[in-house]
C-alpha positions as CSV (number, residue, x, y, z in Angstrom):
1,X,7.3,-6.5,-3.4
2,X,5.5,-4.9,-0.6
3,X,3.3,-2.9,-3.4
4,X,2.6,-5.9,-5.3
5,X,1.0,-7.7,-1.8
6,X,-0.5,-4.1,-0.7
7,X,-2.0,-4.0,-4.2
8,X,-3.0,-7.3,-4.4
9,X,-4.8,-8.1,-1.0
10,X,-6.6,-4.6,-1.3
11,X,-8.4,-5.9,-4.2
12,X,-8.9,-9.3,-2.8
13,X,-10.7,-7.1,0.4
14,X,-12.7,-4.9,-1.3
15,X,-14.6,-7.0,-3.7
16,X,-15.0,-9.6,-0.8
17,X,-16.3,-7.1,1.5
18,X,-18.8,-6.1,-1.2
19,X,-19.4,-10.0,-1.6
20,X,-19.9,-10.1,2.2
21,X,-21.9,-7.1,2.8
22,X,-19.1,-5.6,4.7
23,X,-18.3,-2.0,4.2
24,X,-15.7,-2.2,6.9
25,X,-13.8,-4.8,5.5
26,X,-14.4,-3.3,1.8
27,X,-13.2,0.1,3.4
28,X,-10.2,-1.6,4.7
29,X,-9.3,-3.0,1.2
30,X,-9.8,0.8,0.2
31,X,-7.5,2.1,2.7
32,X,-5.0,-0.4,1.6
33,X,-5.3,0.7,-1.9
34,X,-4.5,3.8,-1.2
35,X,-1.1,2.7,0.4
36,X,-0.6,1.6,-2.8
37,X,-1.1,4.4,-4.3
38,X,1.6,5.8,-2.0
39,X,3.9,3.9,-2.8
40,X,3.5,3.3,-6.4
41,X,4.4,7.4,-6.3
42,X,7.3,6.6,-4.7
43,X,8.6,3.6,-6.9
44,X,7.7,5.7,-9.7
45,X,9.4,9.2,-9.1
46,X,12.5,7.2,-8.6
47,X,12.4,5.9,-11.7
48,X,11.3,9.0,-13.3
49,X,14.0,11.0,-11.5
50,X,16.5,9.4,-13.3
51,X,15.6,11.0,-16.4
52,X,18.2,13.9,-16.9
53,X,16.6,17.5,-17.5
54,X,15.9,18.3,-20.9
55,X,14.7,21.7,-23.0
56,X,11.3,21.5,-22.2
57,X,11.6,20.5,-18.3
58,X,14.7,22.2,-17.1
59,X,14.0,21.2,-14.0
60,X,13.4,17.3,-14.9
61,X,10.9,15.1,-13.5
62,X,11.0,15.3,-9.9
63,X,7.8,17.0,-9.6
64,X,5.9,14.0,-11.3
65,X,5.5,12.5,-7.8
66,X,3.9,15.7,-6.2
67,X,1.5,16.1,-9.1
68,X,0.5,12.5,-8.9
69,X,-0.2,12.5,-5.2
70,X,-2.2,15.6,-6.0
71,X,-4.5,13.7,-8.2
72,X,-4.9,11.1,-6.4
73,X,-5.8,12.6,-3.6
74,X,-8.7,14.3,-5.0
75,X,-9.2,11.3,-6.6
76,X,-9.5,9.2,-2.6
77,X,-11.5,12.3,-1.7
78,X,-14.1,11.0,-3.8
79,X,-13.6,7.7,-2.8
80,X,-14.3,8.4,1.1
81,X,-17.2,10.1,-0.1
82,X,-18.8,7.1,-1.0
83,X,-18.0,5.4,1.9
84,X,-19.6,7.9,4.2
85,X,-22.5,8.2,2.5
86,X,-22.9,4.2,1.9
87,X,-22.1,3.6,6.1
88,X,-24.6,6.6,6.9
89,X,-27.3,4.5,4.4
90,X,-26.3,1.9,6.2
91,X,-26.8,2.6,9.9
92,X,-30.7,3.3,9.3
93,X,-31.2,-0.3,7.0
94,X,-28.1,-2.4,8.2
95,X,-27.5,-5.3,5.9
96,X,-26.9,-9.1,6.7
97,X,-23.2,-10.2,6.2
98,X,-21.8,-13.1,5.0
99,X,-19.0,-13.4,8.3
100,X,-17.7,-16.7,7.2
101,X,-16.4,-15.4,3.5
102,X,-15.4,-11.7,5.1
103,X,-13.5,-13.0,8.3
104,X,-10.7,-14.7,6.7
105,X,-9.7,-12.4,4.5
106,X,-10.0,-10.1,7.3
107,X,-7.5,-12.2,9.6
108,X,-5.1,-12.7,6.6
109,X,-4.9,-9.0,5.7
110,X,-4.0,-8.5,9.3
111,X,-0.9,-10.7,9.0
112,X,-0.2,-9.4,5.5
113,X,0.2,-5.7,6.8
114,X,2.5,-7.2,9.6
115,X,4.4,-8.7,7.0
116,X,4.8,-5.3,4.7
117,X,5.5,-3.5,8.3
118,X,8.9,-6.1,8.7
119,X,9.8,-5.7,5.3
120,X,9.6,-1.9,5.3
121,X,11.7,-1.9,8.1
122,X,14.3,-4.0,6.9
123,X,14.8,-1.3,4.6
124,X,16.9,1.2,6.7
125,X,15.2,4.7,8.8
126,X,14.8,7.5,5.6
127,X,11.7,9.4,4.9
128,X,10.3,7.7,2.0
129,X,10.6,4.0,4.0
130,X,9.5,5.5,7.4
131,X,5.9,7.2,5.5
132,X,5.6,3.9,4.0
133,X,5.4,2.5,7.1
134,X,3.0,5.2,8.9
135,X,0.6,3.7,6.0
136,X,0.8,0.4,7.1
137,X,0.6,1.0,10.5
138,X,-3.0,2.5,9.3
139,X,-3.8,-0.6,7.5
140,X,-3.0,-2.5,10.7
141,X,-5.7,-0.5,12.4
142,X,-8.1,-0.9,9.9
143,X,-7.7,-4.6,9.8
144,X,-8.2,-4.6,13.2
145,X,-11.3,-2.1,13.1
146,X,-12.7,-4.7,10.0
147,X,-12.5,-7.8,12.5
148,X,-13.5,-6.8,14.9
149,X,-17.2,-5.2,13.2
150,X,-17.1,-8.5,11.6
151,X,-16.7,-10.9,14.8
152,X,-19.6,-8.6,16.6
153,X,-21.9,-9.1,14.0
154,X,-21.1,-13.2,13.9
155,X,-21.7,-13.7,17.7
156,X,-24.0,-11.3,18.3
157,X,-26.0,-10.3,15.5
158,X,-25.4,-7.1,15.5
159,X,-25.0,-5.8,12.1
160,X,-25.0,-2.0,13.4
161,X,-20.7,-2.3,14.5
162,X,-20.2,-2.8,10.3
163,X,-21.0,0.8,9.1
164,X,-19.9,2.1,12.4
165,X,-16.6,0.8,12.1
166,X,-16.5,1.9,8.4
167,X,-17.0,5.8,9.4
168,X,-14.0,4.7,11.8
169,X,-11.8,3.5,8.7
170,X,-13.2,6.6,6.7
171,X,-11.4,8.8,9.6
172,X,-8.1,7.1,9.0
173,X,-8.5,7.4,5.1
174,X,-9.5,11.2,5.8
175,X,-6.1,11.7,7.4
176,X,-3.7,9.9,5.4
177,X,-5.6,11.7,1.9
178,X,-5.7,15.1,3.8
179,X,-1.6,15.1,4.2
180,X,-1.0,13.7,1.4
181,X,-3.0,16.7,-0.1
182,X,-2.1,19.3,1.9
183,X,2.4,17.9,1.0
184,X,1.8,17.8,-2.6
185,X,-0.1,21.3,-2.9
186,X,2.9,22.4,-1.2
187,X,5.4,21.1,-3.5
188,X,3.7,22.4,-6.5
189,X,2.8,25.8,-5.2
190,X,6.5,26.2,-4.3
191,X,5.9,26.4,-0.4
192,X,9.0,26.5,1.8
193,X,9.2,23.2,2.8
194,X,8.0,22.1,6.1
195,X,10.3,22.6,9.2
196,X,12.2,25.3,7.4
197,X,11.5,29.2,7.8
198,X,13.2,31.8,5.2
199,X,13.6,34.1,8.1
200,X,16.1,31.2,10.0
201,X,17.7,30.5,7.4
202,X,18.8,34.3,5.8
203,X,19.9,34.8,10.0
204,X,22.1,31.7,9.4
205,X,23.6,33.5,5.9
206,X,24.1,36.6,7.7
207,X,26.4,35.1,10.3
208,X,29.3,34.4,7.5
209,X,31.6,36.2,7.2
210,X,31.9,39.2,4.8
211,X,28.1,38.9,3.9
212,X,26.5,41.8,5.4
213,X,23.1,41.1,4.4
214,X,20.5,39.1,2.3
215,X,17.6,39.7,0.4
216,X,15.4,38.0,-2.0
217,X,15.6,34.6,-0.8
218,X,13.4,31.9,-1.9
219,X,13.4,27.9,-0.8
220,X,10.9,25.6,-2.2
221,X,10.6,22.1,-2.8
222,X,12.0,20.3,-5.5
223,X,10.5,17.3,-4.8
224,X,9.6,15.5,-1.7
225,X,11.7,15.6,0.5
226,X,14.0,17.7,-1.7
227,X,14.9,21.6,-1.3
228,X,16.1,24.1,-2.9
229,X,17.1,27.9,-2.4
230,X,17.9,30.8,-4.1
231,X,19.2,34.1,-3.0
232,X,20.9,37.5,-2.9
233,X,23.9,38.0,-0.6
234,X,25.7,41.4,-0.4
235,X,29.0,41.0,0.1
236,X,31.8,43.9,1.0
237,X,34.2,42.4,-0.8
238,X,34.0,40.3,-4.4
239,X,37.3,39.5,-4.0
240,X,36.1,37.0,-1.1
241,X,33.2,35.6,-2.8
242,X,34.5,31.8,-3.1
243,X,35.5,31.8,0.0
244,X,32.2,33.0,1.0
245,X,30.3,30.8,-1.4
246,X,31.9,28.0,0.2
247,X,30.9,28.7,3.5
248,X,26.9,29.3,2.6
249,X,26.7,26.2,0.9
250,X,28.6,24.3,3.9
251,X,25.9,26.4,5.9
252,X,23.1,25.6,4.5
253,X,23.6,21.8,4.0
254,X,24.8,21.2,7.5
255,X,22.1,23.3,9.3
256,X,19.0,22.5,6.9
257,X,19.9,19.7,4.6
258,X,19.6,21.8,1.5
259,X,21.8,20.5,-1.4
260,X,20.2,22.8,-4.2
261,X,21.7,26.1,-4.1
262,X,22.3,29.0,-6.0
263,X,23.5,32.5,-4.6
264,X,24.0,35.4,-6.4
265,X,26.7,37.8,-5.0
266,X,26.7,42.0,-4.3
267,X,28.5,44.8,-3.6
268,X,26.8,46.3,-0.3
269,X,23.7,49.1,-1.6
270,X,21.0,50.6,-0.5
271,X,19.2,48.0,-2.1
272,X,20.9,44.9,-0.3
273,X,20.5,47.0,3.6
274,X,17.5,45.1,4.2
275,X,17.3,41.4,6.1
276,X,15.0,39.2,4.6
């Protein structure tokens, strides 16, 4: 429901901000579209998740939702682009606005982010819900940023505030497209995922006991939100290793959350005396 308004009212902004003349309130409806975007990724990689694993992608479908954010990012990268350049075109010729078709649909987009904002937040305190909401909160501001070029320029004149206020949206859009960038390049370059260091987590490992040290440890992302690890523990007895097993993954989903494990064990060498 919330991406069907989102959706809806960003399209109703941007082509009556380019009705209206005003690249604020058209860059508002652009901001809001790419909310959307966001969480039309999410809806989707839920549904796509449930796909089991197959021969081909071993791994399933997870991923789809860091590959999509990927693209679209580049693709609002563009986007901003154009609104820089149009507000910069703007500020030397500044056109007339129609402020009796733009500042309704202003006001109501301000009450329709409130409205997503309440019914995001009916929906409980996880990660997905709670970077849904950051996005509205930044449609809030924009609808706020759109009026308020637009009720300038209907009292006073003053068609200047409009692309002003649009390089003011274009900074929000730069930061939600930025992260949402910088998150998805992370995912699909197999970074560790944010918050947790290798080097933390092979100290945590070494503290069980019987494993006397660990090497080749890798943690990536699985999906958003999602990690995974791999690694090497040398152990000086195999006889122990379930017990031992037990304990990492116990470990490792109490103190970082990580579900997705698999550990390989060793007898103690000269090739497992090294801490990574």
């Amino acid at each position: 429901m919330a991406l069907a308004i989102v959706l809806a009212f960003g399209v109703l902004e941007v082509v009556v901000g380019w009705l209206s003349g005003s690249l604020a309130l058209a860059s508002d409806g652009l901001h809001m579209l790419t909310d959307a975007a966001a969480l039309a990724l999410a809806w989707g990689a839920q549904w796509l998740a449930r796909r089991p694993p197959d021969a081909r992608l071993t791994f399933g479908y997870e991923r789809v939702e860091a590959l999509a954010g990927f693209v679209n990012a580049i693709a609002y990268l563009g986007l901003l682009v154009w609104i820089v350049v149009e507000a910069v075109q703007r500020l030397f010729d500044p056109p007339a606005i129609a402020t009796g078709l733009a500042l309704p649909v202003a006001v109501a987009g301000l009450f329709v982010n409130v409205a997503v904002w309440w019914m995001l937040h009916r929906e409980g305190d996880d990660l997905n819900v709670r970077g849904a909401m950051l996005h509205v909160l930044g449609d809030l501001a924009g609808s706020v940023v759109a009026i308020s070029a637009i009720l300038v320029a209907r009292y006073t004149g003053v068609n200047l505030v409009d692309p002003l206020m649009s390089l003011v949206i274009s900074a929000l859009l730069l930061v939600s497209t930025l992260r949402l960038l910088r998150d998805s390049a992370r995912v699909l370059m197999n970074a560790a995922p944010a918050g947790l260091l290798p080097a933390d987590i092979a100290g945590v490992l070494a503290e069980i006991d019987g494993v006397r040290a660990v090497h080749d440890l890798h943690v990536w992302s699985m999906s958003s939100g999602q990690a995974a690890l791999a690694a090497h523990l040398a152990v000086s007895e195999l006889g122990r290793w379930p017990v031992i097993l037990e304990a990492a993954r116990a470990a490792l989903e109490e103190r970082f959350g990580i579900h997705h494990v698999t550990l390989q064990p060793e007898t103690l060498g000269a090739e497992s005396d090294r801490l990574v």
